[in-house]
Every structure is written in structure tokens, then in C-alpha cells.
N, C-alpha and C positions, 0 to 999 in steps of 0.2 A: 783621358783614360776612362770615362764615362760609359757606362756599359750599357750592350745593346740588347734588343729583344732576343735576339740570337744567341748571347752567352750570358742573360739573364739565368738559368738553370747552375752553367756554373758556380756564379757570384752570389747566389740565393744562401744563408743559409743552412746546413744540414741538420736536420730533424738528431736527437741521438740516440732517438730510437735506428735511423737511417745508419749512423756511425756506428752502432751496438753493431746490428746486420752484416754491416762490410766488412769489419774488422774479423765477426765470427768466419765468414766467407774467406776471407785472405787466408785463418790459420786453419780450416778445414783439407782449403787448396793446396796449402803446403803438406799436411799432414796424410801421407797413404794409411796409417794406422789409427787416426780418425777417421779416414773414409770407411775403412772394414771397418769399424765399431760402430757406424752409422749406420752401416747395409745388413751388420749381423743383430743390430738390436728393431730393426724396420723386417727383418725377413723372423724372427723370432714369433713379432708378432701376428704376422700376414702366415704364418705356418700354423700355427696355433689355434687358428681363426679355420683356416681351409683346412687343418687337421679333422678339426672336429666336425668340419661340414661331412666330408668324405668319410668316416666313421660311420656318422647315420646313414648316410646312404648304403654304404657299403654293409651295413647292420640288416635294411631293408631286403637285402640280396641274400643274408644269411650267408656271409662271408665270417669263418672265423679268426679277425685278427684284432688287436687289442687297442685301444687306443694312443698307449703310449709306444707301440710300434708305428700308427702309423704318421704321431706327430714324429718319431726318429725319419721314419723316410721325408716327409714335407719340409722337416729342419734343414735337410741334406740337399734337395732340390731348389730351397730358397737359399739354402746357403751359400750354394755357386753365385745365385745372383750378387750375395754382400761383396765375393773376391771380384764383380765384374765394373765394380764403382774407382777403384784404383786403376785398373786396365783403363779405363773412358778416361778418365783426369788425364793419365798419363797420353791417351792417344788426342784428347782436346789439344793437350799441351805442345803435343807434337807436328800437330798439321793447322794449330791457328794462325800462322804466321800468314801475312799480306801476298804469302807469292804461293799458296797452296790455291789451286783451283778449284772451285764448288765439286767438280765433277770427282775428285782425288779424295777430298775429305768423305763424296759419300761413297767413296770403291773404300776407302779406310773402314768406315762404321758396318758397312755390308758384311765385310770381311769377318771382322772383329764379332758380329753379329751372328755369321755362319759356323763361325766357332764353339762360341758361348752357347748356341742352341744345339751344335751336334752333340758336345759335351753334356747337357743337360738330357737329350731323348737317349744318351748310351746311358748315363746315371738312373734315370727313369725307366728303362728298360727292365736294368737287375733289382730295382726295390719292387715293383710291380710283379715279376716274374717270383719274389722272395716272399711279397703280402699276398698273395694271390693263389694257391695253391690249383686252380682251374688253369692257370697261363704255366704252368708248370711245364706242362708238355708240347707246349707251341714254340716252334722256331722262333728265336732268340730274332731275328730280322723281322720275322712276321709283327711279332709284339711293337719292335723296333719302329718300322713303318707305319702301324698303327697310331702311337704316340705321338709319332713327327709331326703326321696331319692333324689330329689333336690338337697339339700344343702350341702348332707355330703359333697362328695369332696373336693365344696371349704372349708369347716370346718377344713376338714384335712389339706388343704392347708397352711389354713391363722396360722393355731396352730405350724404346723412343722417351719414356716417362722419365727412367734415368740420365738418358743425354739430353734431354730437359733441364732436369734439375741442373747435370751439371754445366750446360752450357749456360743459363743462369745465374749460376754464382759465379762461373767465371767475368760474362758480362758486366756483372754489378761491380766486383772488383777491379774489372779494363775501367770504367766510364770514372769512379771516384779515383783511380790512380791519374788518368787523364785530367780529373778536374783540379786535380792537385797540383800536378804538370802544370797546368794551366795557369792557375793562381800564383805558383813559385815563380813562374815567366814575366807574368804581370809584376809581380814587385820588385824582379831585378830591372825589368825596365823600369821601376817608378824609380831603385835608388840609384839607377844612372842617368836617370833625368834630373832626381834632387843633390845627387855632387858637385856635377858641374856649374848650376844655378849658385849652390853655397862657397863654390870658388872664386865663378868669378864677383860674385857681392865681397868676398872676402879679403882677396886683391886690389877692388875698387879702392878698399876700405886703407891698402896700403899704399898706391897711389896716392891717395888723398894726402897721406901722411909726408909724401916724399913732394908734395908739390908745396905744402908748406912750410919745405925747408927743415922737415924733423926726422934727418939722415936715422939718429939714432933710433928713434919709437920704428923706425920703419925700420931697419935692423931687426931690431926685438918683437917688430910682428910678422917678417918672415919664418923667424925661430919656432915662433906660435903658431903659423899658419904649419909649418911642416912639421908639426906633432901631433895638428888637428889631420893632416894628411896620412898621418904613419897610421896613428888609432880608425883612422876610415878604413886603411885596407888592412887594419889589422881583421877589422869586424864583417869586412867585406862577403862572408860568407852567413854569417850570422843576422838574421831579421831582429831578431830582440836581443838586448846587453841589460847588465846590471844597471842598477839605477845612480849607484855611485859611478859606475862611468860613467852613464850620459853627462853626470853632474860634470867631471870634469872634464870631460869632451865644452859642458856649455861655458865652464867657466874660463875655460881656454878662448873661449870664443870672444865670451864677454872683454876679457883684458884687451882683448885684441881692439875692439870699440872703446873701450875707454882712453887708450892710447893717441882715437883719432879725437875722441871728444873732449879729453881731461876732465875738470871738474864740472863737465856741463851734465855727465851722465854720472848717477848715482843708481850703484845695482845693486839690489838684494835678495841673499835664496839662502831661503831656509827649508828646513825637511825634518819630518816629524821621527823623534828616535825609533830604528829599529830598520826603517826602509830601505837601508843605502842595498839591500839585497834582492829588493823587487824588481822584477822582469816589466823593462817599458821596450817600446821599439825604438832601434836606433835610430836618431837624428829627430828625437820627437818635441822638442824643447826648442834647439836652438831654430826651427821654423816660426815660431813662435814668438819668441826673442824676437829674431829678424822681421817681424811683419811689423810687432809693437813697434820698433827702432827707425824701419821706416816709411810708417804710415801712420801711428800714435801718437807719438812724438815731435816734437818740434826744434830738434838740437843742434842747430842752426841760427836760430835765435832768439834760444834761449833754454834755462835747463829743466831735467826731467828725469821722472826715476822710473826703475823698473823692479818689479816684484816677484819673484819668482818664489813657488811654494810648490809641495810634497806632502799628501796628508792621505791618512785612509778614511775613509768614513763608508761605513752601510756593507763593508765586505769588499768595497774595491779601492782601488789607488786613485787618487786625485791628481792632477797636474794642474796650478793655475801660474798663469803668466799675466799678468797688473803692469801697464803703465799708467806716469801722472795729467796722461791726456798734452796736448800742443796749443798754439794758442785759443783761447774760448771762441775767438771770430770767426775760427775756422772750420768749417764742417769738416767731419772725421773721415779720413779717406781708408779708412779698415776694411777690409775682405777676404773674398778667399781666393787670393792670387796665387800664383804658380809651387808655391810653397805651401801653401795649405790647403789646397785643389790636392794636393802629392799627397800631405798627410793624411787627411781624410780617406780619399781612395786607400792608404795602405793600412790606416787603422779597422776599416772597413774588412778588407782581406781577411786582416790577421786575426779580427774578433768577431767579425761580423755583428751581430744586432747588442751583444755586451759591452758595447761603447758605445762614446758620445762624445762630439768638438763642438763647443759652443761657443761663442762669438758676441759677447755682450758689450755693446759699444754707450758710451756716454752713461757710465753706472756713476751714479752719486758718489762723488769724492775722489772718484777715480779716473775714469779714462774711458778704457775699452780693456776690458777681461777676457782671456781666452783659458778657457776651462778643457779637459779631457780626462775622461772618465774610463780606466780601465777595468777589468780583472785583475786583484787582487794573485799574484803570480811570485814565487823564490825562484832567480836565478840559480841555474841548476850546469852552470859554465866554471861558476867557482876562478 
């Protein structure tokens, strides 16, 4: 599950400046009455500005009309522009689908575009013929023609700059919905890669029980395995669970091993008051467990303990998993096999660069430490 130069962009990351952006973008796109309150606080200004250009000139000409008539007409003229930012959203929305043709989307903007400008050189006609006492007596068409040729230009200007903007926020919004898409895919493959691995270890485990004649413990670790089974698809939709469930999701697990080892396996987990309500991701412990158990470990011949602990420090959640190391002669066969190859990749996902799985093998006293570092997170499942 290794990622490639290709969908490095995905898996990189997001800036929150980057998240700030998208998010504003998604509730712009939703909102047509943020869109007019964009176009009419943008055409306020831009009227305002070419108001008082066209005053002076029109002062030059010894034209007498006032300035705050002819910011009323410029407000009026930009203002169709602010009601033309809804109409684009909504006609984006309408023609971006996979099976509209290049050729459709621009007979759509053309259209939409011959609109918006006949409306504007008829609007432009009667404030010009009303500021103007000279245009007074000219054919209402004459005037009319006059402005078209005029105006288009910037019409086309100021429209292509709109369906800019707006084809760009929509774009920003498709690509981080996409990468979300992407990342949610990725980790339901990672957690139906890591169920089936945690069952059948977990069955071995019952097997093992039933070949040495311990009819009843293997009874009693089916019972445990299909409670560890119900709580899987209970959370099956769920990336992160409370911390007190993982705990008993691991200590179901654990029984389950002690049952094959008896008194050769000594477990202990402790968790610092207050946590049982922090958000960790599911199945992020008992991977952990199961690497100690069988690659740490020596409980075969002879015994061994395991540690498990829950502590915040520095503003995040700590995860450590301790075991008592396997015989000394033997070098430590610890890694990041298919179980922690998963986790890693999915801790990655879900927090990108705010965590850490660390992997301290032959620590003084101890064994091999596997450490993970989250964000500090209240489940919010309740």
C-alpha cells in the first residue's frame, strides 16, 4: 500500500491554509445568497471606482449630472453582473457532468453570455439616455447599438473572469472531494486487508487450543473470538472508536492468548485517568500486541510479559506496547510485518504528519517497545 509518485499529491499532507480554502469554496458553492453577496459587495466596489472615473470625464464635457447619480446608474450596471454569479454556479452545475460535450458547455456559456449582455446594453441604454440630456433625442436603438459595440469586450471580459473564478472553486472542491474519495478507499482496503490477517492468527490461536486437547478453552475462545467479530462489524463503518473500546476489543483479544498460553503469558494495561474517551483508530493496539506475541516473545519455551499503557503527554495520546523480550541468544525477529506495514499506512491517512510508530527493539530492561503518537482527540460516538 505504498504510495507512488503518481498519488503522492493525494497522500501528501494538506496545508490548513489549503483546508481553510476548500472548505470556504464547498460553502460558497452551496450558497446562491453568498454568491450575490460576493458579486454585489465586488460590483459595489468596481462601480464606485468607474463611477467616479466617468464623472470626471463626463465634468470635462460639461455634462451636468451629479455624481451620486451617476454612481446610482454604475451600481445598477454592475449589479446585474453580482445576480450573473448564481446563474454560472448554477449553469457549472448543470452541464459539468462526464457526458456533456466541450462543444454544449460552450453553446451553454455563449448563450447565457448573449443574455446577460443584451440585458445590460437595454439597462445601459435608459440610464445613459436619463444621465445624458444630449442622448435625449436619439433613437432609443441608435443609442442601443452604440453601447453593444462599446461594451461587448469588456462583457466578455468581465463574464470569462467570472466563469474563471467560478470554474475554480468548483475545481478545488472536485479534486479535495476526489482526494478524500481516495484516502476513505484506501483505508477500507487497508481494514479488509487487516481483519482477515487478525482472524485467521486468531483461529490458529484456537486450533492450537483444540490440538491440545483443551476442548473447553477452545469453547470459550470461540465465544471471544465472535464478540471480537460482532464489535468489528459493529465499527465497520467507523475509522476511529473510543479508547475504552479498543481497550476491550484488545482485552478480549488478549484472554483469548492467555487461554492458549496459561501462565506462560502475563498481560498488563494500564491507562491514565480520564482517557477511556479518546479517539484512537480502530484495531490500533491489538496489531501491536500480536507482533510483541509473535516475534518478541518466546512463549513456547518459556514465559513472558506484556505491557500495555495509555498516557497523554505534550498535548497528544501515547500508545506503548512492552514486552519481556524471548530468549537473550536469540536475535529479535521484530518488524514491520503485514500488521504494522497496515497500521502505519493507516495512521498515516488519518493523521498524516501528527503521528508517529516507533519500533524500539532491545530497550534496556525490556524487550522491543512499540510506541504511537497520536493527536490528542474526545470521541464524539458517545
Amino acid at each position: 500500500m505504498a504510495s507512488t509518485p503518481d498519488d503522492a499529491w493525494i497522500l501528501s499532507p494538506r496545508d490548513d491554509g489549503v483546508q481553510v480554502w476548500v472548505t470556504r469554496a464547498e460553502r460558497w458553492l452551496a450558497s446562491p445568497g453568498r454568491q450575490l453577496a460576493t458579486g454585489l459587495a465586488a460590483a459595489l466596489v468596481v462601480a464606485t471606482v468607474s463611477a467616479a472615473n466617468l464623472w470626471l470625464n463626463w465634468r470635462g464635457f460639461h455634462v451636468p449630472v451629479s455624481y451620486g447619480e451617476v454612481l446610482a446608474a454604475e451600481g445598477v450596471e454592475w449589479g446585474l453582473w453580482a445576480l450573473v454569479l448564481p446563474l454560472l454556479v448554477a449553469l457549472e452545475r448543470r452541464i459539468s457532468g462526464a457526458g456533456t460535450s466541450f462543444s454544449r458547455k460552450a453553446v451553454a456559456h455563449l448563450v447565457l453570455l448573449f443574455v446577460v449582455f443584451l440585458v445590460q446594453a437595454v439597462v445601459s441604454t435608459f440610464l445613459n439616455r436619463w444621465l445624458d440630456p444630449d442622448l435625449a433625442g436619439t433613437p432609443a436603438m441608435t443609442v442601443f447599438a452604440d453601447l453593444a459595440v462599446l461594451k461587448l469586450p469588456g462583457a466578455v471580459a468581465v463574464y470569462a473572469l467570472l466563469a474563471a473564478a467560478v470554474w475554480m472553486a468548483r475545481s478545488m472542491v472536485r479534486q479535495e472531494r476526489l482526494r478524500q474519495d481516495f484516502l476513505d478507499a484506501r483505508l477500507s482496503t487497508l481494514r479488509a486487508q487487516l481483519q482477515p490477517h487478525f482472524l485467521f492468527n486468531t483461529l490458529n490461536t484456537t486450533a492450537s487450543l483444540i490440538r491440545q486437547g483443551s476442548g473447553g478453552a477452545a469453547v470459550e475462545s470461540l465465544v471471544e473470538l465472535s464478540d471480537l467479530l460482532r464489535r468489528s462489524l459493529r465499527a465497520r463503518n467507523r475509522e476511529q472508536v473510543s479508547l475504552a473500546e479498543e481497550l476491550h476489543f484488545l482485552r478480549t483479544y488478549l484472554s483469548i492468548q492467555k487461554r492458549r498460553f496459561g501462565e506462560r503469558l502475563q498481560a498488563e494495561v494500564s491507562v491514565e485517568e480520564g482517557l477511556e474517551e479518546a479517539t484512537v483508530p480502530f484495531l490500533v493496539l491489538q496489531p501491536l500486541c500480536e507482533n510483541a506475541l509473535r516475534h518478541g516473545l518466546d512463549l513456547d519455551r518459556g514465559t513472558g510479559e506484556l505491557r500495555v499503557a495509555a498516557f497523554r503527554r505534550n498535548g497528544e495520546l501515547v500508545l506503548q506496547v512492552e514486552d519481556s523480550g524471548g530468549d537473550p541468544g536469540e536475535p529479535p525477529t521484530t518488524g514491520f510485518g503485514i500488521g504494522l506495514d497496515n497500521l502505519r499506512e493507516r495512521l498515516r491517512h488519518l493523521y498524516g504528519p501528527a503521528q508517529a510508530l516507533e519500533l524500539d527493539e532491545g530497550v534496556p530492561g525490556v524487550g522491543t517497545r512499540a510506541t504511537v503518537r497520536l493527536p490528542f482527540q474526545l470521541d464524539d460516538h458517545g
